[in-house]
Every structure is written in C-alpha cells, then in structure tokens.
N, C-alpha and C positions, 0 to 999 in steps of 0.2 A: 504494500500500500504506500502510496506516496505522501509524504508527511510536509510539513512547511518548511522544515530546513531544508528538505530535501527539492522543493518547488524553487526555492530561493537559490540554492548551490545552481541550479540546473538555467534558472534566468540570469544569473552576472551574466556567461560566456554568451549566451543569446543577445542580449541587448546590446554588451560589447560590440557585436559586430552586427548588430543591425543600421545601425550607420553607413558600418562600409559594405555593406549588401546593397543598401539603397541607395548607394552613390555610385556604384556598379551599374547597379538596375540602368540610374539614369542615364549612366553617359552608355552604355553599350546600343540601348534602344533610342539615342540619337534626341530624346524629345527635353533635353535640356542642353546647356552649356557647362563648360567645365568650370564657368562662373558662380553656375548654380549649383553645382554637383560639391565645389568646396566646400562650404560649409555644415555639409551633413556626416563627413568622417567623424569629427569628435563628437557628435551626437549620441551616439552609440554608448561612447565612454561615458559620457557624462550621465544618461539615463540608471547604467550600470552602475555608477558611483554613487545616486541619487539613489537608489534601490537599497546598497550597501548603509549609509547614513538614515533611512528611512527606519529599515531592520535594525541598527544598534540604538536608533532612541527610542522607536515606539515599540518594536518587537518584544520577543521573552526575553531579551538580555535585558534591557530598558526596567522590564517587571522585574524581572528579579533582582536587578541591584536595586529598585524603588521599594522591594521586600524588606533588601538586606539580608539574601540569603546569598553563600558565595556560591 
C-alpha cells in the first residue's frame, strides 16, 4: 500500500523534472521559442523544493516536533 512518505519520496524526482519535460515538450513540437521555453527548466526545481518545505512544516515532522516527541 502506498503511504504518504512514500507519495512524497516518489513526487521530488517527478516534479524535478517536470520542468525540463515541458520545456522539451515545447521547443521539440516547434509551438514556442527558446524565449519561452527558458524559463520553465527551474520550475520543476522549485515546485520540488516547495513540496520539500511544505512537508517539513506542515507534514508529521512539523507535528511531531509541535508534540515534542523526538
């Protein structure tokens, strides 16, 4: 069964590279420029890293140090 750390381990490396997936997409299928296509590599990253900070304050790490349990 798939569990929440386990959905979360399994989304960094996805969203990491949905960025440069979709700046692939765009310039291979022509319907952008390489103008447009720049600024969607570190999107990826940054959603990933957002995900990351999102999980250490609101997640069970977040709860449990707010328990005071180690």
């Amino acid at each position: 069964m798939l569990e929440r750390p386990d959905a979360v381990l399994a989304a960094i490396p996805l969203l990491a590279m949905s960025g440069l997936a979709l700046r692939t997409v765009i310039a291979v299928t022509g319907a952008g420029t390489g103008l447009l296509a720049a600024p969607l590599a570190p999107v990826g990253y940054l959603a990933a890293l957002a995900l990351v900070f999102r999980e250490l304050l609101t997640g069970p790490v977040a709860e449990q140090a707010e328990n005071g349990s180690a």
